[in-house]
C-alpha beads as a LAMMPS data file, in Angstrom:
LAMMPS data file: protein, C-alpha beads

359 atoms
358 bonds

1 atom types
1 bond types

-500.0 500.0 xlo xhi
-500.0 500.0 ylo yhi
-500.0 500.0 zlo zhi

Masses

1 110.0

Atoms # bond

1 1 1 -337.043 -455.544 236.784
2 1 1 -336.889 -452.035 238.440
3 1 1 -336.447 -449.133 236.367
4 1 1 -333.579 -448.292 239.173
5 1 1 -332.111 -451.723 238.109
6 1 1 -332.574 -450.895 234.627
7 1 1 -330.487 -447.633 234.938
8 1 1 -327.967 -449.816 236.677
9 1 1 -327.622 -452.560 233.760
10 1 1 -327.262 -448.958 231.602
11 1 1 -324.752 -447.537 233.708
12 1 1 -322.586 -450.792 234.161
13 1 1 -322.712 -451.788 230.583
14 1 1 -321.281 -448.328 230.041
15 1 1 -318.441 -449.121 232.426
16 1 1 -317.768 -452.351 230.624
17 1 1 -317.291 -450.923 227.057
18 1 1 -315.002 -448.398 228.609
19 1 1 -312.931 -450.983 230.158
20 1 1 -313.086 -453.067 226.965
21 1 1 -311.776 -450.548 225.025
22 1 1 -309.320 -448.814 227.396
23 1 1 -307.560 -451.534 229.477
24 1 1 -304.374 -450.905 226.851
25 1 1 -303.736 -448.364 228.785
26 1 1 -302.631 -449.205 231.863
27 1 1 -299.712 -451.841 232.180
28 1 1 -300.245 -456.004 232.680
29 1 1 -298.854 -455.354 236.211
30 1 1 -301.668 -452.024 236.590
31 1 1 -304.087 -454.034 234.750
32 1 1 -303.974 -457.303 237.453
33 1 1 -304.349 -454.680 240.166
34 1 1 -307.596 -453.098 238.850
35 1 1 -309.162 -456.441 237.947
36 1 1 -308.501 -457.742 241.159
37 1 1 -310.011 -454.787 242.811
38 1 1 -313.077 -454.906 240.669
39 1 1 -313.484 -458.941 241.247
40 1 1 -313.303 -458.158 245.072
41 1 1 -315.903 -455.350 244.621
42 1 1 -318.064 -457.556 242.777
43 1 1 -317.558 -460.379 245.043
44 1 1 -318.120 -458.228 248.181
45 1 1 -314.941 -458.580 249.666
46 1 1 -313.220 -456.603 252.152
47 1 1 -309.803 -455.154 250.839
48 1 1 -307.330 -457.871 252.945
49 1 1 -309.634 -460.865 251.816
50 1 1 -307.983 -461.780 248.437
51 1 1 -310.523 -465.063 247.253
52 1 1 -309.224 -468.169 246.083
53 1 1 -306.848 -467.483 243.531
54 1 1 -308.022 -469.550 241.056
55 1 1 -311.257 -468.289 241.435
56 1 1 -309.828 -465.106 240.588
57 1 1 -307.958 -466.076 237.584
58 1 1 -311.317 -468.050 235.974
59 1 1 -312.797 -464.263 236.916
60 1 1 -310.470 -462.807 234.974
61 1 1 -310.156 -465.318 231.898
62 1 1 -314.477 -464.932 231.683
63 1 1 -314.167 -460.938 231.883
64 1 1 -311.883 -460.465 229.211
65 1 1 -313.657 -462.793 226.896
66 1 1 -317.056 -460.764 227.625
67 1 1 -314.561 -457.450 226.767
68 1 1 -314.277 -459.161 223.442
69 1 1 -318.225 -459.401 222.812
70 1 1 -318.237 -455.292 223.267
71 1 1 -315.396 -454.581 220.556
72 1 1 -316.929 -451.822 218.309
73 1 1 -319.684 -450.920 220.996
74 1 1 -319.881 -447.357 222.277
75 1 1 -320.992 -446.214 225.664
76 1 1 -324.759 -445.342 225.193
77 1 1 -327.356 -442.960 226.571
78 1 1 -329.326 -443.388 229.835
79 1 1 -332.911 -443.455 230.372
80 1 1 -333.803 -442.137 233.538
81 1 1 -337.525 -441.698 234.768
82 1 1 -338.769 -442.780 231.349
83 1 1 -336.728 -440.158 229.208
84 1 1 -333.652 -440.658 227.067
85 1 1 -330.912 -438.465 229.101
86 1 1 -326.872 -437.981 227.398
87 1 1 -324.642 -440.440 229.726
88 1 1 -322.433 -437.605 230.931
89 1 1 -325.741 -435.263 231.873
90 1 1 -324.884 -435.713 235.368
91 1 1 -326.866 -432.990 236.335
92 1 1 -330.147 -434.692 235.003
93 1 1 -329.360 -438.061 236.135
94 1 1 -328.880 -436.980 239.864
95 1 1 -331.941 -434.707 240.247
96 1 1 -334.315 -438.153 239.407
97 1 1 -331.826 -439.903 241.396
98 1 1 -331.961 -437.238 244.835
99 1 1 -334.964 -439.397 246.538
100 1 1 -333.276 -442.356 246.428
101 1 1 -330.040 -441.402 247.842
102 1 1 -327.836 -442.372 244.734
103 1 1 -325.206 -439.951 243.201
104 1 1 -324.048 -440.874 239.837
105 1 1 -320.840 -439.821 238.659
106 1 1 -319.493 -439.424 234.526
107 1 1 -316.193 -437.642 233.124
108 1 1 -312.984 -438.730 231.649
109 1 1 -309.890 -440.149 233.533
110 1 1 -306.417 -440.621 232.169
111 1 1 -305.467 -441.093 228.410
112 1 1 -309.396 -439.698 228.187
113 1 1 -310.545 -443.014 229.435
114 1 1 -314.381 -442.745 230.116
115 1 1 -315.279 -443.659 233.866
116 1 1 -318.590 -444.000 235.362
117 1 1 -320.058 -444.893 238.499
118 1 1 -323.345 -444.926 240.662
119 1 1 -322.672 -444.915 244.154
120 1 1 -325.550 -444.709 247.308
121 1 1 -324.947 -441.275 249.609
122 1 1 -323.885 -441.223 253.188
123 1 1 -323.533 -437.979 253.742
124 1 1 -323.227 -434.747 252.371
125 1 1 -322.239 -431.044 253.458
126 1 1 -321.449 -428.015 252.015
127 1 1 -317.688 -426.639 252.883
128 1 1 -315.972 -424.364 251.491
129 1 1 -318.917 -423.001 249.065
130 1 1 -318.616 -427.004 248.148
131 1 1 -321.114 -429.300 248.477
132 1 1 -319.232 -432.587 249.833
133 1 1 -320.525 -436.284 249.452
134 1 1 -319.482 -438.942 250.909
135 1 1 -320.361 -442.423 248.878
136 1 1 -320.553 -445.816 250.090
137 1 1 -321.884 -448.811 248.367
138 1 1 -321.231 -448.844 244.728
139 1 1 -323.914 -450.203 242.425
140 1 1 -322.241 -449.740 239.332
141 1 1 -317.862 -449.278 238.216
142 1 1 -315.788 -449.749 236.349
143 1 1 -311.875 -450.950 236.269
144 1 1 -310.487 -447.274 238.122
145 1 1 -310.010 -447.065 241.654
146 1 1 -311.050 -443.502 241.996
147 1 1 -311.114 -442.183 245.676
148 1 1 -312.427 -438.781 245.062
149 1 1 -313.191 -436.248 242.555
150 1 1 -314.914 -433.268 241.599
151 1 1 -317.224 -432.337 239.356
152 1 1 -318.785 -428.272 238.765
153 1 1 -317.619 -427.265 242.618
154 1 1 -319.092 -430.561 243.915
155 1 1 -316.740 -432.861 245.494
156 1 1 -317.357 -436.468 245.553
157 1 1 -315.641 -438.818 248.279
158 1 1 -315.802 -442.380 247.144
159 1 1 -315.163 -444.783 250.331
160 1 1 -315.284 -448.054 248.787
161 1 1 -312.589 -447.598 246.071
162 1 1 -310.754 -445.113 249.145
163 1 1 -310.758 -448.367 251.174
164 1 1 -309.539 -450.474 248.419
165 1 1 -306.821 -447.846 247.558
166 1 1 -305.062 -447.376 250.856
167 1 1 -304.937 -450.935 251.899
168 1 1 -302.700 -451.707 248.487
169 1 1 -300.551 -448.831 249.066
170 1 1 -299.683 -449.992 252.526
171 1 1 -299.558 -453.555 250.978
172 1 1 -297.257 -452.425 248.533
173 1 1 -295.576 -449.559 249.544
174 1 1 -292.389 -448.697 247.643
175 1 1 -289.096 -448.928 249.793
176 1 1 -288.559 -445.404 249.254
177 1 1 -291.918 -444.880 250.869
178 1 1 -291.156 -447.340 253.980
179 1 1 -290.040 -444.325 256.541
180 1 1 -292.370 -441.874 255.541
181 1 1 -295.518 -444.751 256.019
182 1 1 -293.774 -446.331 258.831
183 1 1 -293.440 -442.856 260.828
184 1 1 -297.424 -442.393 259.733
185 1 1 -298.464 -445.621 260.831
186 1 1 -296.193 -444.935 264.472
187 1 1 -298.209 -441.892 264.845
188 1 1 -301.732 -443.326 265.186
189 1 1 -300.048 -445.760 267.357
190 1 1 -299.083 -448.948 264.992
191 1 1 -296.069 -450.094 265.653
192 1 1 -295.154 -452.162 263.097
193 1 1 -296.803 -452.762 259.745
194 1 1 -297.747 -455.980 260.272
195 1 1 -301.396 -456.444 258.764
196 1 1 -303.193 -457.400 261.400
197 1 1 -302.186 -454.107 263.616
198 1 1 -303.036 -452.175 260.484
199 1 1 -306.484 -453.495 260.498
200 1 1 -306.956 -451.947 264.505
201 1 1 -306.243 -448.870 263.340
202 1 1 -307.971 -449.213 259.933
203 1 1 -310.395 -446.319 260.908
204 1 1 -307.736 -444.000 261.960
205 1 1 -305.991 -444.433 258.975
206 1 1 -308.932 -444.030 256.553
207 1 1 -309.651 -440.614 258.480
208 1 1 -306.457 -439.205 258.161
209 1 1 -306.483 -440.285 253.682
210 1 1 -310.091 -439.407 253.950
211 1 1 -308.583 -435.926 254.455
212 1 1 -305.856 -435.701 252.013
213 1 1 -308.240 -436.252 249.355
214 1 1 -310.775 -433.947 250.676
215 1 1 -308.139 -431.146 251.005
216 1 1 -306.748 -432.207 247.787
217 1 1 -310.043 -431.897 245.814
218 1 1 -310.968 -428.435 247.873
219 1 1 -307.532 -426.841 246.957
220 1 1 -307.789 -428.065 243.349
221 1 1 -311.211 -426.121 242.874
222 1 1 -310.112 -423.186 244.781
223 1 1 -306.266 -422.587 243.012
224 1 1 -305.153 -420.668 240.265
225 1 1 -302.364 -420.853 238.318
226 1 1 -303.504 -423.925 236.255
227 1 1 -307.512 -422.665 234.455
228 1 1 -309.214 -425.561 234.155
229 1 1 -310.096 -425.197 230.614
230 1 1 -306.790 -424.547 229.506
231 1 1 -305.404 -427.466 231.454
232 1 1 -308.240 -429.465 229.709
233 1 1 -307.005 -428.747 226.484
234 1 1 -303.928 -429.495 227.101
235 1 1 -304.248 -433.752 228.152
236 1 1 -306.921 -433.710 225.190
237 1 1 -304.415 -432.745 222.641
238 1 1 -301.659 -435.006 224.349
239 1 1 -303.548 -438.212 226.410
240 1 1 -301.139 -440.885 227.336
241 1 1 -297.654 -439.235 226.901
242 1 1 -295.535 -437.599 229.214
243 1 1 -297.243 -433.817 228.499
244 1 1 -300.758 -435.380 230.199
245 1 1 -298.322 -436.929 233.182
246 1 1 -296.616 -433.855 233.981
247 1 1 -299.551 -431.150 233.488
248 1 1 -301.951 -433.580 235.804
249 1 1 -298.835 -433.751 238.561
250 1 1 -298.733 -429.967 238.308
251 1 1 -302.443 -429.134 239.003
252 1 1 -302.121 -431.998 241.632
253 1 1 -299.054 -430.100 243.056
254 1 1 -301.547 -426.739 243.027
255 1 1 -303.846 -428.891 245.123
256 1 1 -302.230 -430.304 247.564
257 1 1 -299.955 -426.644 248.484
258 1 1 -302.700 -424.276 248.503
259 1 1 -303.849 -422.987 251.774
260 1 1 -306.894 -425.163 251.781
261 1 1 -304.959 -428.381 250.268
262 1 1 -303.917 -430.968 252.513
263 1 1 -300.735 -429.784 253.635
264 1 1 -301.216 -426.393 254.582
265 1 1 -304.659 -428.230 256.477
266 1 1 -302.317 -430.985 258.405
267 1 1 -299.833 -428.677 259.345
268 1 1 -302.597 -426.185 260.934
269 1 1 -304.203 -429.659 262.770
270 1 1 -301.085 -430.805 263.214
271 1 1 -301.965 -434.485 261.519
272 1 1 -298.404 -435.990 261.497
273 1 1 -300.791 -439.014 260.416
274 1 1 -301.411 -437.167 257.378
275 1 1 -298.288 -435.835 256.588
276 1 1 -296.558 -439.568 256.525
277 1 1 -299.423 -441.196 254.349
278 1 1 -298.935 -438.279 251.662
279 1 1 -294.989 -438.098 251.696
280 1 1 -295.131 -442.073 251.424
281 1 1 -297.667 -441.817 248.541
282 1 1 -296.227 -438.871 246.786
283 1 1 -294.594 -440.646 243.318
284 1 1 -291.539 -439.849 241.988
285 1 1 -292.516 -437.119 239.504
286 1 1 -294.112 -435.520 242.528
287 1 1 -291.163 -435.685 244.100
288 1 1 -289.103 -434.456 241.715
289 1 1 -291.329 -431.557 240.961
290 1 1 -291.358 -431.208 245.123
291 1 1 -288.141 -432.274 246.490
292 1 1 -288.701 -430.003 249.476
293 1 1 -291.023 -432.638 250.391
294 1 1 -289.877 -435.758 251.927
295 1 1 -286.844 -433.938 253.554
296 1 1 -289.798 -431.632 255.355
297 1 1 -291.891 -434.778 256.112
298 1 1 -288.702 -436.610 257.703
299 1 1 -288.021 -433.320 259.945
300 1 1 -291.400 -432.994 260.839
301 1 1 -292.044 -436.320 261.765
302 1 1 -288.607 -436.200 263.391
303 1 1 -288.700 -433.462 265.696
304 1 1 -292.327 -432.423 266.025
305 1 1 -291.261 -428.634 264.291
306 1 1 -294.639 -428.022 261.853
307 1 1 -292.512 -424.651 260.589
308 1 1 -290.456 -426.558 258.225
309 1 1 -293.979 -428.133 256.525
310 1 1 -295.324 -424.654 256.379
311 1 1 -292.189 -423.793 254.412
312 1 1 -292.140 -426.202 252.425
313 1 1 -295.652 -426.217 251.136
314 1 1 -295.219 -422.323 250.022
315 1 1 -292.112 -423.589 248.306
316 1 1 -294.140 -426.377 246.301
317 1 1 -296.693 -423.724 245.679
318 1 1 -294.488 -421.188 243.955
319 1 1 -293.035 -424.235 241.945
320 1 1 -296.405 -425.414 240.761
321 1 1 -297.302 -421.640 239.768
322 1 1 -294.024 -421.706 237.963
323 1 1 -294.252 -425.020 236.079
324 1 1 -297.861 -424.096 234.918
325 1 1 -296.761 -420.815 233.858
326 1 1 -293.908 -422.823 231.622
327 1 1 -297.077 -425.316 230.264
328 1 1 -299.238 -422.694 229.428
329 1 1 -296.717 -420.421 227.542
330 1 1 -294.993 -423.332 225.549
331 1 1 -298.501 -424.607 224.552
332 1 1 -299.910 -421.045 223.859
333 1 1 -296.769 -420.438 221.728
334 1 1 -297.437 -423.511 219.992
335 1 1 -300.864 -423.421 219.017
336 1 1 -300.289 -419.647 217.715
337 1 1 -297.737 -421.170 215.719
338 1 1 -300.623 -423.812 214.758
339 1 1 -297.185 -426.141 215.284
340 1 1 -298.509 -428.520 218.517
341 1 1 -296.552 -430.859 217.317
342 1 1 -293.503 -429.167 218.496
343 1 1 -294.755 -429.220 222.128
344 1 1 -293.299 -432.138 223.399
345 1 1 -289.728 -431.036 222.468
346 1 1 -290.421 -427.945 223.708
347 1 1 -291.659 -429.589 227.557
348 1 1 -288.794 -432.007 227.376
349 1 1 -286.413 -428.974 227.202
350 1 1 -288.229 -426.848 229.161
351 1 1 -289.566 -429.393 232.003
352 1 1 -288.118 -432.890 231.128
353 1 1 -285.093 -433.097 233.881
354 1 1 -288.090 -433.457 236.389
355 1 1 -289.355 -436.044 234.585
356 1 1 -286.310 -438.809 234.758
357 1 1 -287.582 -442.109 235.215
358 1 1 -291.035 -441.217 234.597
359 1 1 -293.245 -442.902 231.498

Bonds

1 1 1 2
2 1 2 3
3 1 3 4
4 1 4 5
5 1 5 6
6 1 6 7
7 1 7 8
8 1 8 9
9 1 9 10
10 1 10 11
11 1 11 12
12 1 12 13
13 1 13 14
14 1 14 15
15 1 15 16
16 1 16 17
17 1 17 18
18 1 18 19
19 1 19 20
20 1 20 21
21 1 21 22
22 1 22 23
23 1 23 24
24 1 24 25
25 1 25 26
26 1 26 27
27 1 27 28
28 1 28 29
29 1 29 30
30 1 30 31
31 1 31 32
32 1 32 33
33 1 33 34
34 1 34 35
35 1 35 36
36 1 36 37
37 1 37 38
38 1 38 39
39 1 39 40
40 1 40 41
41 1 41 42
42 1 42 43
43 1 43 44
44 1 44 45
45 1 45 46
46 1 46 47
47 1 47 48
48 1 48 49
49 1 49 50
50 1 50 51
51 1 51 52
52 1 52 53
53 1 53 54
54 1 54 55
55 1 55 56
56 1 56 57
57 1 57 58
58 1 58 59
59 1 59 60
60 1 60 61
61 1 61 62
62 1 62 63
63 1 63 64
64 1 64 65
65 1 65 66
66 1 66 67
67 1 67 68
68 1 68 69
69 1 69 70
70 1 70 71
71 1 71 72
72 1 72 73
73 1 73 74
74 1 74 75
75 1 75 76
76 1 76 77
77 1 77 78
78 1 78 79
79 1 79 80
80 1 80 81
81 1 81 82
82 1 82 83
83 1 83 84
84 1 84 85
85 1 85 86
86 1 86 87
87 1 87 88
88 1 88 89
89 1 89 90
90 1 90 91
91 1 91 92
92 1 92 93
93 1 93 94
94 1 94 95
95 1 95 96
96 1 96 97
97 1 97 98
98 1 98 99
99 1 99 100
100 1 100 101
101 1 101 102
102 1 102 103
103 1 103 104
104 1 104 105
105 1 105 106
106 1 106 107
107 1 107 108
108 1 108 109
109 1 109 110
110 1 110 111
111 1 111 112
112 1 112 113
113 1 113 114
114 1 114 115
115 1 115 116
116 1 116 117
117 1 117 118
118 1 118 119
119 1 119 120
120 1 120 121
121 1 121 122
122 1 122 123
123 1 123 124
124 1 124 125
125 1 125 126
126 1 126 127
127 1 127 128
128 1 128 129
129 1 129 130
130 1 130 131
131 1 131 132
132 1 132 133
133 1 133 134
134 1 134 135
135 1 135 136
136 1 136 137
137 1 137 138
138 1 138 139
139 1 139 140
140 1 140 141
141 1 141 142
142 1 142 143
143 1 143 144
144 1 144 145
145 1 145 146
146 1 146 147
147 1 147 148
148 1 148 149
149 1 149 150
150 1 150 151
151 1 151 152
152 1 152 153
153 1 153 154
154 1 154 155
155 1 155 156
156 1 156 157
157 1 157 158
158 1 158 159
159 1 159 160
160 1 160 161
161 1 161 162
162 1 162 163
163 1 163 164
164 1 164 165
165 1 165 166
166 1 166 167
167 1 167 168
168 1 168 169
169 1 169 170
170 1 170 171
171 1 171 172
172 1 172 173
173 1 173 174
174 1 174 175
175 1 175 176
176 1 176 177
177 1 177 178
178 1 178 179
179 1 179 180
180 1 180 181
181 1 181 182
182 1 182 183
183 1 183 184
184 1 184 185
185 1 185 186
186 1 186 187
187 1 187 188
188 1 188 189
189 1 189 190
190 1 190 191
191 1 191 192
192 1 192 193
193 1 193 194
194 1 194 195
195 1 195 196
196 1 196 197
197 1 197 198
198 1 198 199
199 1 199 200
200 1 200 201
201 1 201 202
202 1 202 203
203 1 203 204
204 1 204 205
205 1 205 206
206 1 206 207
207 1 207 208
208 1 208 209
209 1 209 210
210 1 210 211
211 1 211 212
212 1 212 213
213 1 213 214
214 1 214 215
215 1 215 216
216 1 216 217
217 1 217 218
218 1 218 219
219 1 219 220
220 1 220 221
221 1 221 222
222 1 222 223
223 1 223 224
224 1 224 225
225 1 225 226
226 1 226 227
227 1 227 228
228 1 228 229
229 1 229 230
230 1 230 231
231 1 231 232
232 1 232 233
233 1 233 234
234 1 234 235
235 1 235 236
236 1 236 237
237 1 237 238
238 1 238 239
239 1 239 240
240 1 240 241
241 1 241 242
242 1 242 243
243 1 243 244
244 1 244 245
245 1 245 246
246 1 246 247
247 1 247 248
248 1 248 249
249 1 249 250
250 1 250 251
251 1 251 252
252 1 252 253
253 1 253 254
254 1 254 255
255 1 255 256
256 1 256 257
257 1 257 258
258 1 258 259
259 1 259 260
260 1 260 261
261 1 261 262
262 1 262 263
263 1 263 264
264 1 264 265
265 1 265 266
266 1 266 267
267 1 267 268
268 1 268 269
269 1 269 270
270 1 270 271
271 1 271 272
272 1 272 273
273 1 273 274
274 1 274 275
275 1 275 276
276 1 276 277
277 1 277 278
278 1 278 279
279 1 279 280
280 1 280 281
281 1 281 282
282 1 282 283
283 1 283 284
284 1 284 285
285 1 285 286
286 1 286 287
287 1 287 288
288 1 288 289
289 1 289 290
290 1 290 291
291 1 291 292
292 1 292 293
293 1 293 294
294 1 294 295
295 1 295 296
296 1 296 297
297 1 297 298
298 1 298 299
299 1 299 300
300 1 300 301
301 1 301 302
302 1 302 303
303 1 303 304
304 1 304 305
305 1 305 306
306 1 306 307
307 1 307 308
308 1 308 309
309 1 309 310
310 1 310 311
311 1 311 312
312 1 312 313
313 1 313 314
314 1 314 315
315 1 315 316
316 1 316 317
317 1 317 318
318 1 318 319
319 1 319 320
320 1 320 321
321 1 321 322
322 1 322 323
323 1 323 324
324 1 324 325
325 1 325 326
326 1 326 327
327 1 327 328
328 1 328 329
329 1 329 330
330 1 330 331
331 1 331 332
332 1 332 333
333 1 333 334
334 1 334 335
335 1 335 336
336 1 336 337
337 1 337 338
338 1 338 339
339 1 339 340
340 1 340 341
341 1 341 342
342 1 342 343
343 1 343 344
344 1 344 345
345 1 345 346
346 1 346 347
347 1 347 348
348 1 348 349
349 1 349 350
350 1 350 351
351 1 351 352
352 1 352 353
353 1 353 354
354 1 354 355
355 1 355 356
356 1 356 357
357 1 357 358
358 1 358 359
């Protein structure tokens, strides 16, 4: 064995106790999903081939059994070119790993779930004052479907779970979503959403999401309003309730209105591609927190008038600045009170109408 493979068995087994002691977080429904995903990335499978459903289920039944060997095990440590190196030194890991074309990525995801991944590079550029990377095969993941991220000003594009990602929310695209994706899908010239039409266009499609996220990561690096620290703080103190859901919609909300974020950058290349895939993705707490934005997106898409998208993304701007003023102060006022506990009453009264129907 490879000291490369090595690191990988290191970096995987990592994954796995993560996933062991984290899948309680997402729902049975959420959970399926992810294992599915994860059995079709293991199997090699594209994202429409589904393998044989039993096979799938025996998958399943022999993963969570190995989940129970882990219980009490903690992710460990990495040894990388024959020295021990922390398993979130990122910087380390990716410096022995620059020759051989393999980015590594550590952090924590929702509810402060560890995620970790090691990914080959297909390209990279700097934008921005960024340095972008796109990733293709994955040699290491675990259960989350992450498309992109960044880490210290570097933005990492992940195609494989991106691929994965957009072909389930076509698949299952919520019926409030249906005219927003159909009018997207009619743009790059699909005219219905029958599967196999979808797959023509596949590369068109992954272009124009490609770009959401790209924007999305760029604007969330580049906007104030939200300081990443203090927006840290925040989800630590209050993982898995509605305080993490709302503060992580409101930096996304930053994102995606800034003048480099995805809307402001489809409405100067006039994507209407773009526009429909986000307004039919956008959840209902973005929505709520947004509500300019599917009545812009139907106009838009509509008539062809990119002034009412331009509108509305200053209008979601202003909104995000205000709700993460709102955050900031009622936690600030808290902790000076050394009362945090208070600070989900306080967000319920202050913030909680936008979050109706949202757990």
């Amino acid at each position: 064995m490879t000291a490369l493979d090595r690191l990988i068995q290191q970096i995987q087994r990592n994954c796995d106790i993560s996933d062991a002691q984290h899948s309680g977080i997402f729902s049975i429904c959420g959970l399926a999903l992810r294992l599915r995903d994860l059995f079709k990335w293991e199997q090699g499978l594209e994202p429409w081939e589904e393998g044989d459903p039993s096979a799938v289920l025996e998958w399943i039944g022999v993963r969570e059994s190995y989940w129970e060997t882990l219980a009490g095990s903690e992710p460990g440590g990495l040894v990388v070119d024959g020295r021990s190196v922390d398993l979130f030194d990122t910087a380390t890991v990716n410096a022995a790993l620059a020759s051989r074309r393999l980015y590594y990525g550590a952090g924590y995801a929702r509810g402060l779930k560890p995620t970790f991944f090691l990914a080959a590079i297909e390209t990279e550029q700097d934008m921005e004052g960024c340095r972008v990377y796109r990733l293709g095969q994955e040699l290491a993941r675990d259960l989350l479907t992450l498309p992109a991220l960044s880490q210290n000003g570097t933005i990492l594009l992940r195609r494989r779970s991106a691929r994965s990602l957009l072909w389930d929310q076509i698949t299952y695209a919520a019926p409030s979503a249906q005219r927003s994706l159909d009018a997207a899908l009619g743009a790059c010239g699909i005219a219905s959403r029958r599967l196999s039409e979808v797959r023509q266009q596949w590369d068109v499609l992954l272009r124009a999401q490609e770009e959401i996220h790209l924007h999305h990561e760029l604007g969330e690096i580049k906007a104030s309003g939200f300081e990443r620290e203090r927006w840290q703080e925040i989800i630590a103190a209050f993982p898995l309730t509605r305080i993490e859901l709302l503060a992580r919609h409101v930096k996304d909300l930053l994102a995606d209105t800034h003048p480099l974020g995805p809307l402001c950058h489809f409405t100067r290349t006039r994507n209407a591609t773009g526009v429909g895939l986000y307004a039919a993705f956008a959840d209902r707490l973005m929505r709520n927190l947004f509500p300019e934005l599917i009545p812009a997106a139907d106009e838009l898409l509509r008539t062809g008038d990119w002034t009412v998208m331009a509108q509305a993304a200053a209008a979601g701007h202003s909104a995000a600045k205000r709700y993460a003023a709102t955050m900031i102060s009622a936690y600030d006022d808290a902790k000076s009170h050394h009362d945090l506990a208070r600070l989900p009453a306080d967000i319920e009264r202050l913030l909680g109408r936008y979050l109706n129907g949202e757990s």
